[in-house]
C-alpha positions as CSV (number, residue, x, y, z in Angstrom):
1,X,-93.0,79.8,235.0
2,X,-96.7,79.9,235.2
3,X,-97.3,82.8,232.6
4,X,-101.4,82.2,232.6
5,X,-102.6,86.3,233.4
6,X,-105.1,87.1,235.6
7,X,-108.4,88.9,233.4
8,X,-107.6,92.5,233.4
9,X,-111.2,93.7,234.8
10,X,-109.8,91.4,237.9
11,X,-107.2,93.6,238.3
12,X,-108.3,97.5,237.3
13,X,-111.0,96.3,240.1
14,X,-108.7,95.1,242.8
15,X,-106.4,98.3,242.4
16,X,-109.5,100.4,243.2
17,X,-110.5,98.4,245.9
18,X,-107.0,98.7,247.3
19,X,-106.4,102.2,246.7
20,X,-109.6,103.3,248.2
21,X,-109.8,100.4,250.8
22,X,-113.4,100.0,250.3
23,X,-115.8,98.0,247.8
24,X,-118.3,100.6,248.0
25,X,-115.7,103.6,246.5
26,X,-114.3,101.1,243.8
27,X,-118.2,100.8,242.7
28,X,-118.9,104.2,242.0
29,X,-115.0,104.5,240.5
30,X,-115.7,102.2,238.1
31,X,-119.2,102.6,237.7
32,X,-120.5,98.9,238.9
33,X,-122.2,97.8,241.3
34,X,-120.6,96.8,245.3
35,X,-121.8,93.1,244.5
36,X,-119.5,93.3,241.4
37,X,-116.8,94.2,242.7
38,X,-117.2,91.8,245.3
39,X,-117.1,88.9,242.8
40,X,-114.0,90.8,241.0
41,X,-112.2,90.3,244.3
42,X,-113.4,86.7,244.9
43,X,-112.5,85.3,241.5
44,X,-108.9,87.2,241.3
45,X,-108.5,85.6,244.8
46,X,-109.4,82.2,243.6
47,X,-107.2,82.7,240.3
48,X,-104.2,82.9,243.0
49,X,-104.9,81.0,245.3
50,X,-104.1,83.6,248.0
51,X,-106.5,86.1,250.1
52,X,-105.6,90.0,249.1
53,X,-108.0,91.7,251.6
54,X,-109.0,90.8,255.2
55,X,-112.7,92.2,255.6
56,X,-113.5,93.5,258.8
57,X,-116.6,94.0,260.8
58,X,-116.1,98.2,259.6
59,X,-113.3,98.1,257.1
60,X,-111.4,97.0,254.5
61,X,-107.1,96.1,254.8
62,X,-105.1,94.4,252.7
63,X,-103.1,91.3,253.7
64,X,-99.4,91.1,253.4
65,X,-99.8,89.6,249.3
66,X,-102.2,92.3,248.8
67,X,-99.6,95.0,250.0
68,X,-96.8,93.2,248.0
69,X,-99.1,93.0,244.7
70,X,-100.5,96.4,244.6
71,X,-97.8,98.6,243.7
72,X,-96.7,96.9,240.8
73,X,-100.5,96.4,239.3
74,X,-101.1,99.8,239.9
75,X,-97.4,100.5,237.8
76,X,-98.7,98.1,235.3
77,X,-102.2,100.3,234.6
78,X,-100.7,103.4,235.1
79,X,-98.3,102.1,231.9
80,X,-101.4,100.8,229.9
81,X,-102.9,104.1,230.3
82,X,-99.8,106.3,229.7
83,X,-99.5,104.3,226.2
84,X,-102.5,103.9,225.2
85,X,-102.6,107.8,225.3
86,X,-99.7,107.7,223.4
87,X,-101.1,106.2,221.3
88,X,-103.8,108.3,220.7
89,X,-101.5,111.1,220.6
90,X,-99.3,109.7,217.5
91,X,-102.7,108.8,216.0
92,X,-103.5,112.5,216.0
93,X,-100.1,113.8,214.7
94,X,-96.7,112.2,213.1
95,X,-96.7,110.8,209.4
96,X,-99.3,110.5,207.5
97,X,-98.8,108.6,204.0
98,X,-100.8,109.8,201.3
99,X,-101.2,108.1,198.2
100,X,-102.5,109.7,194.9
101,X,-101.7,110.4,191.2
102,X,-98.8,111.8,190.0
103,X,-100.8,114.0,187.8
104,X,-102.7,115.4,190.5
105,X,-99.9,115.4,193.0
106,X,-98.0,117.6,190.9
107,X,-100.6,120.0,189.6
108,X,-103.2,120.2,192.8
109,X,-102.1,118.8,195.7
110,X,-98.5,119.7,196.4
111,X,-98.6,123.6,195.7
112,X,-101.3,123.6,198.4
113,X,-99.9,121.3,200.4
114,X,-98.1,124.3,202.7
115,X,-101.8,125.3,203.8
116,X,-102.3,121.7,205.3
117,X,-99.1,121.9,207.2
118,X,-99.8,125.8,208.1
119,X,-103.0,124.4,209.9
120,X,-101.2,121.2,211.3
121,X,-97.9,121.5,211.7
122,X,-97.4,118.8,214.3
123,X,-98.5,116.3,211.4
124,X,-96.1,115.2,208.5
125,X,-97.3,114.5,205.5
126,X,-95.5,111.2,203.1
127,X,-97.0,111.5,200.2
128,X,-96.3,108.6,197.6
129,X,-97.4,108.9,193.7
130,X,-98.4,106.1,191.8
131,X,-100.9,104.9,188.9
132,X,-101.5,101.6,190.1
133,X,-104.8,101.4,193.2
134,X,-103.2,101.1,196.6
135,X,-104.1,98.1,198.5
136,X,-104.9,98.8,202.0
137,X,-104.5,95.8,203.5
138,X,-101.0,95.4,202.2
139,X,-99.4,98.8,201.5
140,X,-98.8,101.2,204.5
141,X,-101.4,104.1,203.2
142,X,-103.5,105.5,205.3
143,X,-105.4,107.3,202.5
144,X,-106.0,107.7,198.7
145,X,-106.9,110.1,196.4
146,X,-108.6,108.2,193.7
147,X,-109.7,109.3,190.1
148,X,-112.7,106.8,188.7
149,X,-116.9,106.8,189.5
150,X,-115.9,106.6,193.5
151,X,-116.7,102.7,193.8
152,X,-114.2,100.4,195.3
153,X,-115.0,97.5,197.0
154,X,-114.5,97.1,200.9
155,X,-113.2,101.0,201.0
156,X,-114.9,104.1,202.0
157,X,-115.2,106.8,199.4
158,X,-115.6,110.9,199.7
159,X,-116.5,113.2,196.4
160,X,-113.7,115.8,196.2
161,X,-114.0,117.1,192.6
162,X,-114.9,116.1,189.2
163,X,-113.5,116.6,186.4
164,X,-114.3,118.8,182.7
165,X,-112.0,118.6,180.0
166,X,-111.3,120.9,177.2
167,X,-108.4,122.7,174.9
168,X,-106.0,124.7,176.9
169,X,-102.5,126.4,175.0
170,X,-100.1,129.0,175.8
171,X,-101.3,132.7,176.0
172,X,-98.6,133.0,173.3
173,X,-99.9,130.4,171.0
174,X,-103.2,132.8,170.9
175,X,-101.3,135.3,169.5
176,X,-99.4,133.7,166.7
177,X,-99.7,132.6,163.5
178,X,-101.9,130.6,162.5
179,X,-104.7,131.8,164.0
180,X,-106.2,130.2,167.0
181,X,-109.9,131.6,167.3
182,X,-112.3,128.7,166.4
183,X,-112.6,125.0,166.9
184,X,-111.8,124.1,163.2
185,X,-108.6,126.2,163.4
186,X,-107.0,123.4,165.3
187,X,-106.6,121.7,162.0
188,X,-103.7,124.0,162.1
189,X,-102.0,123.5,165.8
190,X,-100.1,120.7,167.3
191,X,-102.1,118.6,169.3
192,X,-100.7,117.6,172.8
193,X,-102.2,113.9,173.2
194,X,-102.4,112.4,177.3
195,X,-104.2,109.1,177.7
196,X,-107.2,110.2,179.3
197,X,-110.6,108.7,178.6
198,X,-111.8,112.0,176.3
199,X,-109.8,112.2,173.8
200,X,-109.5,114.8,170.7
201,X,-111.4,112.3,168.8
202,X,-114.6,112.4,171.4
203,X,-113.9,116.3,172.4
204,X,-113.9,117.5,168.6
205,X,-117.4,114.8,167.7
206,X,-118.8,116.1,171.0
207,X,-118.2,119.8,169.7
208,X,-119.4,119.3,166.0
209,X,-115.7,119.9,164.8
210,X,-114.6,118.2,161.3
211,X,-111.6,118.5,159.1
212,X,-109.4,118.0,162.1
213,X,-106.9,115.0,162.3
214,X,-107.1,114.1,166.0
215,X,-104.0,111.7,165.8
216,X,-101.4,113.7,165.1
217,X,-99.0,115.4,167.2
218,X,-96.7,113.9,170.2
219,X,-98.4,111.9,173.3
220,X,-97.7,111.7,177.0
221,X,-98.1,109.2,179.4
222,X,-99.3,112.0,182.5
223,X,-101.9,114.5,182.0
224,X,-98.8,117.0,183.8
225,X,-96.7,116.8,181.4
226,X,-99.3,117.0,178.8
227,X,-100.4,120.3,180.4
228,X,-96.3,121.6,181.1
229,X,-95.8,121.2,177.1
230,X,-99.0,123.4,176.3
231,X,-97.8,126.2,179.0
232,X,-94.3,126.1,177.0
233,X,-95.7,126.5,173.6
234,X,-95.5,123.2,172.1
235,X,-99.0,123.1,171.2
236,X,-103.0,122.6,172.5
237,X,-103.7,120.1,175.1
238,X,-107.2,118.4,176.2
239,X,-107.2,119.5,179.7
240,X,-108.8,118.0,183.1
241,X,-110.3,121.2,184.4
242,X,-108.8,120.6,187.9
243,X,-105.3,119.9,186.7
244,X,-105.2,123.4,184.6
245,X,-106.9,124.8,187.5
246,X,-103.8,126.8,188.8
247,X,-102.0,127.5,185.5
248,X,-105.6,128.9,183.8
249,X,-105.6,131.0,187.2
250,X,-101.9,131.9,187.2
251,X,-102.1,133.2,183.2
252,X,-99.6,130.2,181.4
253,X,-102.5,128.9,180.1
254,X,-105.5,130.1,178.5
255,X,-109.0,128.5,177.1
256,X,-109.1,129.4,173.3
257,X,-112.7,128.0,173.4
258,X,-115.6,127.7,175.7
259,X,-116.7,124.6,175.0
260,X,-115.9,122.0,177.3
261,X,-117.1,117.9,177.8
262,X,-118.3,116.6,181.6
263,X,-116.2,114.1,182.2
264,X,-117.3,110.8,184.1
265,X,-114.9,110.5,186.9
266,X,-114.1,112.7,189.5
267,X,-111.5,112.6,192.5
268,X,-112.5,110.6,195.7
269,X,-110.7,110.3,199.1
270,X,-110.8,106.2,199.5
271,X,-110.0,104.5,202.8
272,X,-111.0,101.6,204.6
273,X,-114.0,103.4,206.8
274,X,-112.8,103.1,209.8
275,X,-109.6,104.7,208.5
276,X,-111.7,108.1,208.4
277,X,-112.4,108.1,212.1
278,X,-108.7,108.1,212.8
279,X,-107.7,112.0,214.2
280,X,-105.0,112.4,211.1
281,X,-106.7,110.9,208.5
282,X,-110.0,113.0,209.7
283,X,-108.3,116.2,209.7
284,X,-106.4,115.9,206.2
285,X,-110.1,114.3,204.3
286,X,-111.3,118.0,206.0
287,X,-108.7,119.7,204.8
288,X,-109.0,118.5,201.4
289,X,-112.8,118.7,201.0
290,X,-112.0,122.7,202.4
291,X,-109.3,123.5,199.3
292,X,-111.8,121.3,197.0
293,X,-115.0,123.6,197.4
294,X,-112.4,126.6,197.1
295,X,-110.6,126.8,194.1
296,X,-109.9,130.4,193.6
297,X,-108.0,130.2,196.6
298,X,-104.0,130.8,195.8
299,X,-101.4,128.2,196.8
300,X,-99.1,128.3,199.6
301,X,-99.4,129.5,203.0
302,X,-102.3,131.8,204.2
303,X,-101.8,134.6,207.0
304,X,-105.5,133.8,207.8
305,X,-106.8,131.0,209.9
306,X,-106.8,128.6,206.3
């Protein structure tokens, strides 16, 4: 079986010309000119070796193979056209796998999570947590929420927050014994360790602090957990501003001092760029951006158009 296909501008042509029995109507259809068409017709013609119109002095019919062939071309668009609005259609909704940190997964994204889905609930967020950068060309992501100085090379990047980092502890810690009301008096508290780039040993140079030992107390290999043992007492933790975020706001944790240290890296949305054009992967980067430049806002649902 000869399986070598006509060109497909051959055909969409020759189902115009068929359907409206005239060259002249296919033209302004498809937006060409009459002498285009015209040469659609010939080649297709020539390509099968058989004659789909007889022209006539003042119109246009089709021969007996041109009756016989357009139905089923005209299926056969009709099908292209259905799925490639399908397509467009599942672009716009269905999954859409997210990959991040489990840190900020767990303290950010998924308590606010409900808001995304309030204003899109036809699509389905998958979100997968891992340390290790997703590679796009391998892994079926369709966008990342990266912590570093937004380079990567070959992706897209968008600013979404940066990051400040100072001492956080329970409300309850405050109020004990020993006292907890200057920097030096964390020579006397338990110091929660994560493996963040500012550690106690740069926040307490940074702040003029001595007489502390900045390598005691236990560590943790996720800056969540690091900030779930402060909210239960265990001791004070070097936060990331926008993991503590909530919990400052929610009253577990408080800031026993106000100093705090910029810190260099900040959270990015990375995709290849063309990934950002895509309906879904549009509407969650705006979504994201929206919660981003408004922290106070509570998590969960909203009765309001957010």
């Amino acid at each position: 079986m000869d399986r070598r296909m006509p060109p497909l501008n051959a055909l969409r042509v020759f189902e115009a010309a068929a359907r409206h029995l005239s060259f002249t109507k296919a033209a302004a259809e498809l937006n060409v000119t009459q002498a285009a068409v015209s040469h659609q017709i010939k080649a297709l013609e020539a390509h099968l070796g058989l004659a789909l119109f007889r022209r006539l002095p003042r119109a246009l019919r089709l021969t007996e193979a041109g009756q016989v062939y357009l139905p089923t071309i005209h299926d056969a668009l009709e099908r292209i056209a259905r799925a490639t609005a399908d397509l467009g259609r599942d672009d716009a909704t269905g999954p859409l796998k997210v990959s991040t940190l489990p840190s900020f997964a767990a303290r950010w994204l998924v308590m606010r999570l409900q808001r995304f889905q309030h204003l899109h609930p036809d699509i389905d967020v998958l979100l997968t947590t891992t340390r290790d950068l997703v590679d796009f060309s391998r892994d079926d992501i369709d966008v990342a929420i990266r912590f570093g100085l937004g380079h990567w090379p070959g992706l897209a990047s968008r600013f979404v927050l940066r990051e400040e980092v100072f001492p956080v502890c329970s409300p309850a810690l405050m109020e004990g014994t020993p006292s907890l009301r200057r920097p030096e008096d964390l020579a006397h508290q338990t110091l929660l360790h994560d493996d963040y780039l500012v550690t106690w040993d740069a926040w307490l140079a940074i702040a003029g602090v001595t007489g502390v030992d900045a390598q005691r107390g236990p560590r943790f290999t996720d800056s969540a957990l690091v900030l779930q043992a402060a909210v239960n007492g265990q001791g004070v933790a070097l936060a990331r501003g926008v993991l503590a975020a909530d919990d400052l706001d929610a009253g577990r944790l408080v800031r026993p001092f106000a100093f705090s240290v910029p810190g260099d890296f900040a959270y990015f949305l990375v995709a290849p760029d063309r990934s950002f054009q895509r309906p879904k992967v549009a509407a969650f980067s705006a979504w994201v951006l929206t919660e981003a430049c408004a922290p106070d806002a509570p998590p969960g649902p909203s009765s309001s158009s957010q």
